[in-house]
Phi, psi and omega in degrees: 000181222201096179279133180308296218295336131346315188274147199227128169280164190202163152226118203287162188246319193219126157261120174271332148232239151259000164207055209203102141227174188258125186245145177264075187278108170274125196269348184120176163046070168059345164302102171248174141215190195250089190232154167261151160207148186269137154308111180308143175122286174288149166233106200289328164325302193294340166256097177014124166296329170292339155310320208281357162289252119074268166301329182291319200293301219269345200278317152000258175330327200244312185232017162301116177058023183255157163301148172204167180251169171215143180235112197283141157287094175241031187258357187236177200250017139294322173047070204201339165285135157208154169279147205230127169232137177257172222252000216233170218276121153268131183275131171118200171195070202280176168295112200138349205271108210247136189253327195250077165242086176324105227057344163310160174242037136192189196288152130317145147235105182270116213288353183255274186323333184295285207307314190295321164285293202294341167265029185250356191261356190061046182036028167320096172322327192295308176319311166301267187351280166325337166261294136142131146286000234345056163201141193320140174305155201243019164256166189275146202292344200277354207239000000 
C-alpha cells in the first residue's frame, strides 16, 4: 500500500532516457532540488534496441514536464532509484492505476507499471495519449 505521507511532490524536467529523468523534488518549507533518477521498475536491457527512440518518445508523452509524486528508494546505497507517479488527471483505468491512497484527492499512476504494459504494446503513443489526453491520437494509424 501506498502511503501520501511518503510521497514527495516533484515535476519532471527532462526525460533522459528509457528509464532515467531529471525532476525538480519539492522538499518542503520552499526547498527544491534537481536530481536525475532511474525509475524503479523499468529495466532498459530489456528493451529492444530498435525500441529504445520509441520507449523514450511514449515515456515523453507520458511524464514530460507533468506533476508527479515521486517515493526515492532509500534502502539502496545510491539513492538515486525511485518509484514514480504521475500526479495529472488520468482518463480510464489503465494499468498502473492506484485508486486507493489515503489523503490524495485523486487517483495515481504507477509509472513503471503503465510503461512496462506499453512496452507489451510496442510503446503505441496513440495509447499514452489516451490515457493521458483522454481521447484518441489524431495522427493516422499508417505513420
Amino acid at each position: 500500500m501506498i502511503l501520501a505521507e511518503k510521497l514527495l511532490p516533484a515535476r519532471v524536467q527532462r526525460v533522459h532516457g528509457a528509464n532515467r529523468v531529471e525532476l525538480d523534488v519539492d522538499l518542503g518549507f520552499g526547498v527544491h532540488i534537481s536530481r536525475a533518477f532511474l525509475l524503479e521498475g523499468i529495466d532498459p536491457k530489456s528493451i529492444p534496441e530498435h525500441l529504445v527512440s520509441k520507449a523514450i518518445h511514449a515515456l515523453v508523452v507520458l511524464v514530460g514536464g507533468k506533476s508527479v509524486f515521486i517515493c526515492p528508494e532509500h534502502t539502496r546505497s545510491d539513492a538515486r532509484r525511485a518509484s514514480i507517479y504521475l500526479n495529472e488527471r488520468i482518463h480510464g483505468t489503465p494499468v498502473g492505476f492506484v485508486a486507493d491512497v489515503p489523503r490524495l484527492p485523486r487517483p495515481i499512476l504507477d509509472v513503471a507499471t503503465f510503461f512496462n504494459w506499453i512496452a507489451a504494446q510496442l510503446f503505441d503513443v496513440a495509447l499514452v495519449r489516451e490515457v493521458v489526453h483522454g481521447k484518441k491520437s489524431m495522427v493516422s494509424e499508417e505513420s
